[in-house]
C-alpha positions as a printed NumPy array, in Angstrom:
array([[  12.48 ,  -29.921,  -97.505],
       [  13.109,  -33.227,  -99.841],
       [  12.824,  -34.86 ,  -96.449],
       [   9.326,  -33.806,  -96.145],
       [   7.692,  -34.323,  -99.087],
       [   6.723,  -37.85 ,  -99.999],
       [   7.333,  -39.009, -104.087],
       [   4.328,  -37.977, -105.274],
       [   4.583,  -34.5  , -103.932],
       [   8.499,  -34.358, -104.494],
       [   7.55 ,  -35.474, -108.196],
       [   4.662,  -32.982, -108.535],
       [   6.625,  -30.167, -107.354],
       [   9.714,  -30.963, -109.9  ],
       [   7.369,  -31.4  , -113.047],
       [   5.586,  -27.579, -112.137],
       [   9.557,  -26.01 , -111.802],
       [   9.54 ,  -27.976, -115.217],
       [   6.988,  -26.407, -116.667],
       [   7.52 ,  -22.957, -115.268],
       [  10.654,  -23.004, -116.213],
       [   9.661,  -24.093, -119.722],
       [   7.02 ,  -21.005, -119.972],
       [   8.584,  -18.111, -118.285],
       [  12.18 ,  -18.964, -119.166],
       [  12.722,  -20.825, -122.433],
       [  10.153,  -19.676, -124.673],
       [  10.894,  -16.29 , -123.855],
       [  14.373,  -16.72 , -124.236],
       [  14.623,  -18.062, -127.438],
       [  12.513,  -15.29 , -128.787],
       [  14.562,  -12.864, -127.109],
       [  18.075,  -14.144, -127.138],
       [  18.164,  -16.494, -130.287],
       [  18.979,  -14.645, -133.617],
       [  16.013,  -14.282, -136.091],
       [  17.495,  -16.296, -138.245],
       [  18.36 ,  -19.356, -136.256],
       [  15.859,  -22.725, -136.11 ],
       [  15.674,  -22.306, -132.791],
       [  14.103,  -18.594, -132.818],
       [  10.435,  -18.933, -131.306],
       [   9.181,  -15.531, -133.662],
       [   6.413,  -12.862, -131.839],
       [   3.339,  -14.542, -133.61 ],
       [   4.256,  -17.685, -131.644],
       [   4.578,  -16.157, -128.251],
       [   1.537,  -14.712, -128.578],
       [  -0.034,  -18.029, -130.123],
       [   1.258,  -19.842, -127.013],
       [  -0.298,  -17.188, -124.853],
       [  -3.766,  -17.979, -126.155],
       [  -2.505,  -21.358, -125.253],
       [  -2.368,  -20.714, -122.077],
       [  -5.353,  -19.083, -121.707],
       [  -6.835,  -21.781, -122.893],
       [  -5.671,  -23.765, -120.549],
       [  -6.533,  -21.593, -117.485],
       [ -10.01 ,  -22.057, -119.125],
       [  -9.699,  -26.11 , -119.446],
       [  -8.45 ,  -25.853, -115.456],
       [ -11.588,  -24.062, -114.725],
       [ -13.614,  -26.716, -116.343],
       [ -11.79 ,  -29.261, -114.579],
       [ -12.245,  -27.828, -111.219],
       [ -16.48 ,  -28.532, -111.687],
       [ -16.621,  -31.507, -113.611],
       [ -13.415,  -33.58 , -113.115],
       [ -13.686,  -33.078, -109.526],
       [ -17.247,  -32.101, -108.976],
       [ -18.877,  -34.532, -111.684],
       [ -21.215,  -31.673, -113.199],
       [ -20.804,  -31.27 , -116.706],
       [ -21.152,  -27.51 , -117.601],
       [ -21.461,  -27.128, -121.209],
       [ -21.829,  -22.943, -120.554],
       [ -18.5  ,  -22.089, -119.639],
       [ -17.922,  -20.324, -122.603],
       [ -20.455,  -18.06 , -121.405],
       [ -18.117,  -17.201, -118.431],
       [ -15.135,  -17.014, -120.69 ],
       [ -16.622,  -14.129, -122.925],
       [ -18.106,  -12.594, -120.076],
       [ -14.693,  -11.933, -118.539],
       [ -13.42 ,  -11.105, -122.089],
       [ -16.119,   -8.658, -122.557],
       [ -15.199,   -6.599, -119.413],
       [ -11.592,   -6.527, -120.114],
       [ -12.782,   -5.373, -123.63 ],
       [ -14.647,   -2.485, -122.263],
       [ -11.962,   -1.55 , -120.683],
       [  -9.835,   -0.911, -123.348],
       [ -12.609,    0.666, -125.785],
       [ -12.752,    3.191, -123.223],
       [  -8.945,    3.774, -122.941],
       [  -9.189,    4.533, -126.65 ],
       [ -10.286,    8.22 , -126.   ],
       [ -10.173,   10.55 , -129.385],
       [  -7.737,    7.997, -130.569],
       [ -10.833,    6.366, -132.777],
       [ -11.684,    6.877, -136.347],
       [ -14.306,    9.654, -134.526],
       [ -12.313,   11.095, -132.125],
       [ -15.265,   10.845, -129.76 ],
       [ -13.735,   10.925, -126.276],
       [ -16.653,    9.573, -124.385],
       [ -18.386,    6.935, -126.9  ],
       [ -16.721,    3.822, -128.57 ],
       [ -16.62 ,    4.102, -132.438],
       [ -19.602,    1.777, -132.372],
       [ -21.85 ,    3.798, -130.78 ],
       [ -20.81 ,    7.033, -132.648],
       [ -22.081,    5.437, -135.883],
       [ -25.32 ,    4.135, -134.574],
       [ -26.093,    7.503, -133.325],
       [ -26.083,    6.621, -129.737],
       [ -26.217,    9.944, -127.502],
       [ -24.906,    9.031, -124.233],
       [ -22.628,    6.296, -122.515],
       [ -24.815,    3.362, -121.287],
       [ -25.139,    3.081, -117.553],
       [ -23.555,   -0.395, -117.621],
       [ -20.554,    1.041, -119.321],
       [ -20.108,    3.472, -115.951],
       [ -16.412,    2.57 , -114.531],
       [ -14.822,    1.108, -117.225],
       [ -12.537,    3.277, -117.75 ],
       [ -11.13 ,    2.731, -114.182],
       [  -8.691,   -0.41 , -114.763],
       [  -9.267,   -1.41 , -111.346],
       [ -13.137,   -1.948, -111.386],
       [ -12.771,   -3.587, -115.139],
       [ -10.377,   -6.491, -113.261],
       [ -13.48 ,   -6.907, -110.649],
       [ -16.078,   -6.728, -113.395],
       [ -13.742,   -9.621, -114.851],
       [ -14.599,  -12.002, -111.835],
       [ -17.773,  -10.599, -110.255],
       [ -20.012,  -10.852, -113.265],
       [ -19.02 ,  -14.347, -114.242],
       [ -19.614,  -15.26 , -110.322],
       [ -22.589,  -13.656, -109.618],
       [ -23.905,  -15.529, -112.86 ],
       [ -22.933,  -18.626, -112.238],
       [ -23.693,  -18.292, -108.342],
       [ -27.257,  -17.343, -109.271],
       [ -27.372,  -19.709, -112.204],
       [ -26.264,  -22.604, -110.054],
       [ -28.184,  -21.603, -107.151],
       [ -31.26 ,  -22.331, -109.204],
       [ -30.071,  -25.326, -110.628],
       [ -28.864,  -27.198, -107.518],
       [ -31.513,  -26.453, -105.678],
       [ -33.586,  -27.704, -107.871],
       [ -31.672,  -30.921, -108.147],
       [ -31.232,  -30.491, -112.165],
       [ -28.331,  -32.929, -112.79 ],
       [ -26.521,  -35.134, -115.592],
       [ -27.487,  -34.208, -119.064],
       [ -30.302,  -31.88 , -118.306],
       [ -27.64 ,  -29.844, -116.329],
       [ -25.3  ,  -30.052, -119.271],
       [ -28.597,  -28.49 , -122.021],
       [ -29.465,  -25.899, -118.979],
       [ -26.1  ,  -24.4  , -119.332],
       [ -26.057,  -25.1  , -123.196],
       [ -28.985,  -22.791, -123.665],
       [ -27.554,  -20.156, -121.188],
       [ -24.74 ,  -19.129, -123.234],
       [ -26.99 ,  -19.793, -126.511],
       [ -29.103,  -17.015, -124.846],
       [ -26.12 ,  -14.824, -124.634],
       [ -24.578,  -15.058, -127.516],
       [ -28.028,  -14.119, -129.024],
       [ -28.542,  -10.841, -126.886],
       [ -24.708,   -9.925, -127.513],
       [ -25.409,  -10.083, -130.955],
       [ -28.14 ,   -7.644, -131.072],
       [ -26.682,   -3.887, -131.981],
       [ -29.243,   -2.099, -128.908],
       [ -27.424,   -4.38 , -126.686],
       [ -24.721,   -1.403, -126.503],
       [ -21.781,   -4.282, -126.996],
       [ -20.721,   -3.951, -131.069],
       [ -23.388,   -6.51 , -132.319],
       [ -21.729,   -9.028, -134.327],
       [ -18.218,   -7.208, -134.683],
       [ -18.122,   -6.867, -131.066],
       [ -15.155,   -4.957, -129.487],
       [ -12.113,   -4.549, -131.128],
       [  -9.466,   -2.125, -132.374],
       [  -7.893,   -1.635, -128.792],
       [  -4.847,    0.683, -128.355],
       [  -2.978,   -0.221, -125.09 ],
       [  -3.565,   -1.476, -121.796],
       [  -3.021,    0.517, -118.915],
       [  -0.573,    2.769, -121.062],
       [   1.184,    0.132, -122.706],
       [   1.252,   -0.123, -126.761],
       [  -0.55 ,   -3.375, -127.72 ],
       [   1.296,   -3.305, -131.311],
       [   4.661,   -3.563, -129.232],
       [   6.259,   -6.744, -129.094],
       [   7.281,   -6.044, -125.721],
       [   3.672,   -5.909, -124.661],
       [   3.055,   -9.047, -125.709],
       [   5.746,  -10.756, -124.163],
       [   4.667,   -8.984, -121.027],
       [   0.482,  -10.198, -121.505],
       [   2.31 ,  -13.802, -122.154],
       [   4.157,  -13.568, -118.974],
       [   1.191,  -12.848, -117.063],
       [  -0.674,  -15.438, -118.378],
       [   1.882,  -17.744, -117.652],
       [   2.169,  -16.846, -114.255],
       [  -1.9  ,  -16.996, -113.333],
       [  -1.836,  -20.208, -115.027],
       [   0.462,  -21.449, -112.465],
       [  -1.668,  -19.873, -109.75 ],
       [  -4.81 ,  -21.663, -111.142],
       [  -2.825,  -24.491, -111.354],
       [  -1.587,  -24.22 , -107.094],
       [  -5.278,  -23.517, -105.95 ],
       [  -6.982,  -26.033, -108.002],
       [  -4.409,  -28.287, -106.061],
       [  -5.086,  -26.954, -102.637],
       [  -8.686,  -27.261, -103.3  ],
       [  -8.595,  -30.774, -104.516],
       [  -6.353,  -31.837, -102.142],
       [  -8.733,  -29.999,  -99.42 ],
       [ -11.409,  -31.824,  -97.448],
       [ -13.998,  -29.46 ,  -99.552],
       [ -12.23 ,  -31.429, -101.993],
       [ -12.736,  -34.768, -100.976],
       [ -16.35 ,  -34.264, -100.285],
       [ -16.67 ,  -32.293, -103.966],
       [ -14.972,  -36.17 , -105.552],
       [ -17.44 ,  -38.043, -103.211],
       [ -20.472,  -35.857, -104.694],
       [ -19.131,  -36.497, -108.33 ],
       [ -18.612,  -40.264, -107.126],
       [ -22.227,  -40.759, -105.3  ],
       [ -23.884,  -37.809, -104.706],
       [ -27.409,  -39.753, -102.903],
       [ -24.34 ,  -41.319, -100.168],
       [ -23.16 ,  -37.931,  -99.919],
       [ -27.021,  -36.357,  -99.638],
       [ -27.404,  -39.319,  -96.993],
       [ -24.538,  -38.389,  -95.046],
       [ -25.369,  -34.462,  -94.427],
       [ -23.377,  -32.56 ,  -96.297],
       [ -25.199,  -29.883,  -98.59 ],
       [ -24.238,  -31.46 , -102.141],
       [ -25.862,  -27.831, -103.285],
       [ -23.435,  -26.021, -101.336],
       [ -20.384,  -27.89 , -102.445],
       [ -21.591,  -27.745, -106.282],
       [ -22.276,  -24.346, -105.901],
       [ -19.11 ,  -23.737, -104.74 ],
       [ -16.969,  -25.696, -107.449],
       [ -19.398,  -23.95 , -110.132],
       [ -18.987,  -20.37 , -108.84 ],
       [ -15.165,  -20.394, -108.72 ],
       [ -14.637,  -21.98 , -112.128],
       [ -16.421,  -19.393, -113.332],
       [ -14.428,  -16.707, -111.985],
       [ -11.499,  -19.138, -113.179],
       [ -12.938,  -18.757, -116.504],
       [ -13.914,  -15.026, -116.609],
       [  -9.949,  -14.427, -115.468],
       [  -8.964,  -16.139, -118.88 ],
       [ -10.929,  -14.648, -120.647],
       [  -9.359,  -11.087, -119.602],
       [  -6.082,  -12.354, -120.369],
       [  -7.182,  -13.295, -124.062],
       [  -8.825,  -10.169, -125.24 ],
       [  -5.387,   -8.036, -125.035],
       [  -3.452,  -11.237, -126.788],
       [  -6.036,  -11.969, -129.747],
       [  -7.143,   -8.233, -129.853],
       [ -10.879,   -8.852, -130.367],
       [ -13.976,  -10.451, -128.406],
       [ -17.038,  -11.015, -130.304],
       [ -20.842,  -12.688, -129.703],
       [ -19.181,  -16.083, -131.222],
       [ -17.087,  -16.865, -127.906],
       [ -20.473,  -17.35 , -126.764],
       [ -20.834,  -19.926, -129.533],
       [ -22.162,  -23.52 , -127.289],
       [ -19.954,  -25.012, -130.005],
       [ -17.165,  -23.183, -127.978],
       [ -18.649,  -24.935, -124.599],
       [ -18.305,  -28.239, -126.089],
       [ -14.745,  -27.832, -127.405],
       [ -14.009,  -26.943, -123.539],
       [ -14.898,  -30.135, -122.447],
       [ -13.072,  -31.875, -125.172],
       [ -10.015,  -30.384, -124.098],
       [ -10.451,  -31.76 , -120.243],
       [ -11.359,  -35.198, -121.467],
       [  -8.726,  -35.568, -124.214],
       [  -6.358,  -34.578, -121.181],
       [  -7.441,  -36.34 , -118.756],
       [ -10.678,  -35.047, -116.617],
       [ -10.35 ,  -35.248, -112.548],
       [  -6.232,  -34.658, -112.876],
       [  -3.996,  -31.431, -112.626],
       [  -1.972,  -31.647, -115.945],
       [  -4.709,  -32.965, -118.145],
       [  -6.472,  -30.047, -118.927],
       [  -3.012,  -28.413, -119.497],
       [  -2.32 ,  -30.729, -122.015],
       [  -5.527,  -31.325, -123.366],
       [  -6.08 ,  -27.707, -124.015],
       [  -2.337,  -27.352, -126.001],
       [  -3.017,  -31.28 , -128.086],
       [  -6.157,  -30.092, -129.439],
       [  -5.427,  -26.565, -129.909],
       [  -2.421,  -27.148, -131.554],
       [  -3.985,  -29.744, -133.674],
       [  -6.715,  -27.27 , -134.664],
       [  -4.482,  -24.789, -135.454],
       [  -2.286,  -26.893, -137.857],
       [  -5.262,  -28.824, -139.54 ],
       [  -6.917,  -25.376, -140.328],
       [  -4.79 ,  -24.034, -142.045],
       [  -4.038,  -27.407, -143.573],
       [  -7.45 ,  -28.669, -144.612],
       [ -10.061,  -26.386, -142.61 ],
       [ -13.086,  -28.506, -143.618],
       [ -11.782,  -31.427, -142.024],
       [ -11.175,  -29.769, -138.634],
       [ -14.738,  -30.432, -137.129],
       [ -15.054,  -34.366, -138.478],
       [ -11.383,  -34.558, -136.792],
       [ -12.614,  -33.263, -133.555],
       [ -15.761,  -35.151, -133.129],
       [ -13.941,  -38.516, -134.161],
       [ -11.214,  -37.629, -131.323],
       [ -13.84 ,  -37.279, -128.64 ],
       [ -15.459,  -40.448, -129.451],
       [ -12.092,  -42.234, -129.798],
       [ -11.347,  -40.771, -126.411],
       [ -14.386,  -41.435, -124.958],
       [ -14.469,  -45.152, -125.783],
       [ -10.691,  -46.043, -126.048],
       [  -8.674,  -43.828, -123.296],
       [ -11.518,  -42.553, -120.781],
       [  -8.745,  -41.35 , -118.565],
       [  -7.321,  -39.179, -121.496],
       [  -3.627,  -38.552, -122.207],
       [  -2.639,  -38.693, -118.376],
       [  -4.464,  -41.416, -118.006],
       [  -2.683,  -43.711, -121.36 ],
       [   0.896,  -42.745, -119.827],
       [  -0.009,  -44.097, -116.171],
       [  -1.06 ,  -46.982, -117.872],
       [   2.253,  -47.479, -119.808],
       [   4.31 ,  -46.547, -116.838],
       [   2.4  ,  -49.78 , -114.581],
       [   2.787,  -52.058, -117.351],
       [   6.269,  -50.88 , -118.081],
       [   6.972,  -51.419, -113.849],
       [   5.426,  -54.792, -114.317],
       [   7.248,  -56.074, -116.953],
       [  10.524,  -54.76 , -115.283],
       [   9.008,  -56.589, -111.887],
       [   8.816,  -59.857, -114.182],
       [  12.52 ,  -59.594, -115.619]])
């Protein structure tokens, strides 16, 4: 097999083993194995920290896929994110049964105190886990298909792409926060029990959620690959590159936009499933364009247009949010603007981008010696 694969490949291959091995073996292993009371002990909160990590990351992959590759900047993906969440959410409200502070077998605790009679049609089939995980990625795609459709066609690009999507998921977070919408208002759904008969208090649970994640994040990671690497792919760089050449040429720059838009979205809808269960809650703010924007932080801190980059972009900033919150929380928001701007003007080609730099120069001056 080494004999096959050519450096690049042979090295891509050993760094995802690498990082497999990191996420399904390590981590879990030192919270399992290693004694509470050892440095080394990675505690429960952290697994399931690193979980919404990886999540995250899915979600920064997703993002990737349209606008590192594809060149359009979606600043709605959050939209597709909570819309996933939402219809993992619904699934577990409804496998809460009498179990709620009403006891109300048929109605979520939120509709029980605003004296709703019946179960909304739209809530139909949730409590079949099997339609819930299609919900997941057929309401984010048809959105985005129909969204995009309408948007492509009509040759909306650049920045007015970027506010068209902007004001979609302001739109939704509006309408989700409205109590007749039949989705909690502004508390939104929380107070879940299990999933699929497991105890979401249980340690074991979570390890088992961060596992899964884990492992669809290196799925997302193989067919972002396959389609970059694709000639779907090639053409979806050459759009993103110069889209008139590509117009010129024949191919159906709405069709291959279209396509790169609709499967991020599913890509995103997916992570969002996975998050709900981990965090425990999914509210009208996920909608938040503020949320959007962060997205795209992540890819370009990272590096947009490459595989890791929005893997690493999504755990640098996260991480730093999560330390610098609880260190000084009203610095958190100067701190991210002034690291997009830095990246923007100083390393354009984000993290992946500064150590490729440093490894040519580093190959040059060892050339020179």
């Amino acid at each position: 097999m080494h004999a096959m694969l050519n450096p690049a490949q042979r090295g891509f291959w050993i760094g995802f083993m690498a990082l497999g091995a990191l996420f399904l073996l390590v981590i879990p292993g030192l919270n399992l194995l290693v004694p509470v009371e050892s440095a080394l002990h990675v505690p429960n909160y952290m697994v399931t920290l690193i979980g919404k990590y990886l999540c995250y990351a899915i979600l920064a992959m997703a993002m990737n896929l349209v606008w590192g590759y594809c060149g359009v900047l979606s600043l709605g993906h959050g939209a597709f994110f909570a819309l996933g969440g939402y219809a993992m959410g619904m699934y577990m409200m409804r496998a809460i049964g009498t179990r709620g502070s009403y006891g109300n077998a048929e109605l979520p605790d939120f509709m029980v105190f605003l004296n709703w009679k019946e179960l909304p049609w739209f809530w139909m089939g949730f409590d079949n886990f099997a339609f819930a995980l299609l919900m997941v990625m057929v309401i984010p795609g048809v959105l985005a298909f129909v969204f995009g459709w309408l948007a492509f066609r009509s040759r909306i690009n650049g920045v007015y792409l970027s506010i068209v999507t902007q004001a979609m998921t302001y739109a939704l977070m509006l309408a989700f926060f409205r109590n007749e919408m039949g989705f909690g208002g502004n508390n939104g759904l929380t107070d879940f029990k299990d999933i699929l008969g497991f105890d979401l208090s249980q340690s074991s649970t979570k390890l088992g959620l961060y596992w899964l994640t884990a492992l669809l994040l290196g799925a997302t990671f193989l067919v972002v690959r396959f389609i970059a690497a694709s000639k779907l792919g090639r053409v979806m760089m050459a759009v993103r590159d110069a889209e008139s050449r590509v117009r010129f040429l024949g191919y159906s720059v709405t069709g291959v936009k279209l396509f790169a838009f609709t499967v991020s979205a599913v890509l995103a809808g997916i992570a969002g499933a996975l998050y709900v269960p981990q965090v425990g809650i999914i509210n009208p703010s996920e909608f938040s364009p503020a949320n959007s924007i962060e997205i795209a932080i992540w890819v370009a801190v990272g590096g947009r247009g490459t595989l890791l980059g929005p893997v690493l972009g999504a755990f640098a900033v996260n991480g730093a949010k999560t330390w610098l919150t609880g260190a000084a929380p009203e610095l958190w928001l100067f701190a991210l603007g002034a690291l997009f701007i830095i990246v923007t003007l100083a390393l354009p080609k984000g993290l992946v981008g500064l150590w490729a730099d440093l490894r040519t120069r580093m190959a040059k001056e060892n050339a020179h010696d």
